[in-house]
C-alpha positions as CSV (number, residue, x, y, z in Angstrom):
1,X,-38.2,-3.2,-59.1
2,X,-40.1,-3.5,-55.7
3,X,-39.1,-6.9,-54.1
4,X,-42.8,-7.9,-53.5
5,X,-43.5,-6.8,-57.3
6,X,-41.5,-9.2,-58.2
7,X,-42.9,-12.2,-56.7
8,X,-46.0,-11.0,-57.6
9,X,-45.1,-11.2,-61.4
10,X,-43.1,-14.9,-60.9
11,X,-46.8,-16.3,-59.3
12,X,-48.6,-15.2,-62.6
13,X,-48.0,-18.8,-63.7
14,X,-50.2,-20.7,-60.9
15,X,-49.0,-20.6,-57.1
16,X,-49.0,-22.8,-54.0
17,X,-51.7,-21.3,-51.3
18,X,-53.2,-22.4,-48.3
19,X,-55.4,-20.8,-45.1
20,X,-53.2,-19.5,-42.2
21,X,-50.7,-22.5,-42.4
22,X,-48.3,-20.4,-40.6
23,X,-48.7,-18.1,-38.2
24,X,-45.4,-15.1,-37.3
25,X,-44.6,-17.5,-34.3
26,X,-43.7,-20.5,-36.9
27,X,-41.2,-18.0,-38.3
28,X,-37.4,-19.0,-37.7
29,X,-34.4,-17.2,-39.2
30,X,-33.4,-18.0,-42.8
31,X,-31.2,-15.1,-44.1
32,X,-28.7,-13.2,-41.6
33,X,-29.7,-9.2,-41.5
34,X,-27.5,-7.5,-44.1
35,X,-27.7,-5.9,-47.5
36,X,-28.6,-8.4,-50.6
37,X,-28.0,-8.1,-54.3
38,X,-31.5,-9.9,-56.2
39,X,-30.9,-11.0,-59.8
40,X,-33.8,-12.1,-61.4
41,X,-34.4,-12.3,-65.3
42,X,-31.0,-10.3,-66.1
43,X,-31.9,-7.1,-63.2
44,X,-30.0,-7.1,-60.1
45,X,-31.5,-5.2,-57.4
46,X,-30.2,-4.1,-53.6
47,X,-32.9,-5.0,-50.2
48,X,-32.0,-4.6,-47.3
49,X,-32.6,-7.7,-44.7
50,X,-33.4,-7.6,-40.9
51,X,-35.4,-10.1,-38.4
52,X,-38.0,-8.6,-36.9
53,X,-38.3,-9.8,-32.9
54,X,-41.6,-11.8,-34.1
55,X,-39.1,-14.6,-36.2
56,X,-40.5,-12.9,-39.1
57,X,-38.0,-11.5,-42.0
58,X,-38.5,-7.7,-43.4
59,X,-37.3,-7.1,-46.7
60,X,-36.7,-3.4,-47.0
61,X,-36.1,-1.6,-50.6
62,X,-36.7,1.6,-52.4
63,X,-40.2,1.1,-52.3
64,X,-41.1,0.1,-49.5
65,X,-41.0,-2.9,-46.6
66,X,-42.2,-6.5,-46.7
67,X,-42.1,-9.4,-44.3
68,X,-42.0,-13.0,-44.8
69,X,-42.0,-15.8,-42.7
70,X,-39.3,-19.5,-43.2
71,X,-39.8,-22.1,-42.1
72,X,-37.3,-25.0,-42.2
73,X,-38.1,-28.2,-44.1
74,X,-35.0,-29.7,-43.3
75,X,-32.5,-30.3,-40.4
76,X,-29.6,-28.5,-42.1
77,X,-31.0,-25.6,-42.8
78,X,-30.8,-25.8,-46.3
79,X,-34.3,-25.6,-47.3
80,X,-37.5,-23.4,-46.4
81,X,-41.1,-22.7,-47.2
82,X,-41.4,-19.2,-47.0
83,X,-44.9,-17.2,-46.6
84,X,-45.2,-13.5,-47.3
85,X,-47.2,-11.6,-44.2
86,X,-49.6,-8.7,-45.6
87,X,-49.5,-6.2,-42.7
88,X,-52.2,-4.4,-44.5
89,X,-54.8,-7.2,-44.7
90,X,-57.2,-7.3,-42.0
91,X,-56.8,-10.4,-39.2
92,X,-59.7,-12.2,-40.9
93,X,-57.7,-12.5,-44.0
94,X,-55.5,-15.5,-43.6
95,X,-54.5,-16.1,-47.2
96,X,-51.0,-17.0,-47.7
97,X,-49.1,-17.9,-51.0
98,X,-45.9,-20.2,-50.1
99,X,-42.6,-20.4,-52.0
100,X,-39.0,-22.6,-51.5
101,X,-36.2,-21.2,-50.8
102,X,-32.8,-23.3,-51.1
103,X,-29.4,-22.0,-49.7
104,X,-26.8,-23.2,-51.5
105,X,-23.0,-24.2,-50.5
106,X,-21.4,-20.9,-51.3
107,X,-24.0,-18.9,-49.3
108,X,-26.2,-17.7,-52.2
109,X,-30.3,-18.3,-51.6
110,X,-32.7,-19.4,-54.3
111,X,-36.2,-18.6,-54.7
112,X,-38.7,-20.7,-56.0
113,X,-42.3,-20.1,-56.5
114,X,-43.9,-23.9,-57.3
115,X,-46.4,-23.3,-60.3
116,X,-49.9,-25.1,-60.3
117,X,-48.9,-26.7,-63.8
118,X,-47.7,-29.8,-64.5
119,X,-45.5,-32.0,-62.3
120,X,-45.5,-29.6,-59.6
121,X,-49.7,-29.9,-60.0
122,X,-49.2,-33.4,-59.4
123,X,-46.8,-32.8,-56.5
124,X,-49.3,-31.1,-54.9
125,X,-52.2,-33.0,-55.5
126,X,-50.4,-36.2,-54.4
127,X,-49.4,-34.3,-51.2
128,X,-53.7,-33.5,-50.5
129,X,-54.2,-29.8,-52.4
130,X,-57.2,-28.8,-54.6
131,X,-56.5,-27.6,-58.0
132,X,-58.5,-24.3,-58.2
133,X,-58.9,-23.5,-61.8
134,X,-59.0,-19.9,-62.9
135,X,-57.1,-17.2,-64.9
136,X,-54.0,-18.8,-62.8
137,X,-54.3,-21.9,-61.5
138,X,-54.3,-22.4,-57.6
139,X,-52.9,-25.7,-56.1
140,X,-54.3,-25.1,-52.5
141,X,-52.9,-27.2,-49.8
142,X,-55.5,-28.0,-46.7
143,X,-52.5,-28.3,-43.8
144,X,-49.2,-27.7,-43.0
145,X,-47.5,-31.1,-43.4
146,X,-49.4,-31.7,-47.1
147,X,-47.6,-28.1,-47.9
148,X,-44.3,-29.1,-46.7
149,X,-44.2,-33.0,-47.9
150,X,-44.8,-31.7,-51.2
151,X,-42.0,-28.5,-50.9
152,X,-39.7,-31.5,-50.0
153,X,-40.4,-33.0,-53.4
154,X,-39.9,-30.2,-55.4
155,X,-37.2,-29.7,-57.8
156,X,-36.0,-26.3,-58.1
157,X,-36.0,-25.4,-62.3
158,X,-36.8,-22.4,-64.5
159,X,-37.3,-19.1,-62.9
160,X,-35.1,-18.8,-60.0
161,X,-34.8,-15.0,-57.8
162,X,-31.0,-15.3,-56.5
163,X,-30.4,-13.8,-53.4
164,X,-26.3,-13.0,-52.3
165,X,-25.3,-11.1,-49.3
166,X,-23.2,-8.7,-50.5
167,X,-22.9,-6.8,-46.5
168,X,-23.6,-6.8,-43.4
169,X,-25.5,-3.6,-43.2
């Protein structure tokens, strides 16, 4: 399963979006080039990770390349909202969809994708997003630091995607 399939199918439960928070240049390093084993839901899949010179991070498997951006919401180095980059959409398009990724102590990543439901609705809310109501509910977040003073409030729970480096090729 494509690695940008997947997080398409984990944001089918609401998602965390905003306008061109980020841009490439916000992107720092999160995950060290290499090859990665993904579990999610029982399936392990293999990407392949490298840092592009823009900051930005390409994932790269069977089916094709995708890059995302990190950006560190802590000083450890621990946590990070992440941002996906369309290279396909045109420059007007500034849409982004955000998740949380959490390294752990023994080196293995978690990804998170906030839902629009519940206490992560009120999270967001509290922090100054709009609830956009629709087939799947948008929590929409008007500026960087409402985005990233609610990421620091979320719990990761539920539906994880584990990330392990397994090489460093």
């Amino acid at each position: 399963m494509r690695f940008l399939i997947l997080i398409a199918a984990l944001t089918l439960s609401g998602c965390w979006t905003g306008d061109g928070l980020f841009s490439d240049g916000d992107a720092r390093p999160a995950l060290s080039p290499g090859t990665y084993e993904t579990t999610y839901d029982g399936e392990t899949h293999r990407e392949t990770i490298s840092v592009l010179p823009s900051g930005l991070t390409e994932v790269n498997d069977k089916d094709g390349k995708t890059s995302f951006g990190f950006a560190p919401l802590d000083g450890e180095g621990r946590r990070f909202v992440a941002w996906e980059r369309d290279r396909d959409a045109p420059p007007s398009d500034n849409h982004q969809t955000y998740m949380l990724m959490e390294r752990s102590t023994n080196g293995e990543f978690a990804w998170y994708f906030p839902k629009c439901a519940e206490d992560e609705a009120e999270i967001a809310e509290r922090a100054g997003a709009t609830i956009h109501k629709g087939t799947v509910d948008e929590c929409r977040f008007p500026t960087r630091a409402s985005l990233e003073s609610a990421m620091r409030q979320v719990q990761i729970s539920g539906d994880v995607m584990k990330l392990v480096r397994v090489s460093d090729r």
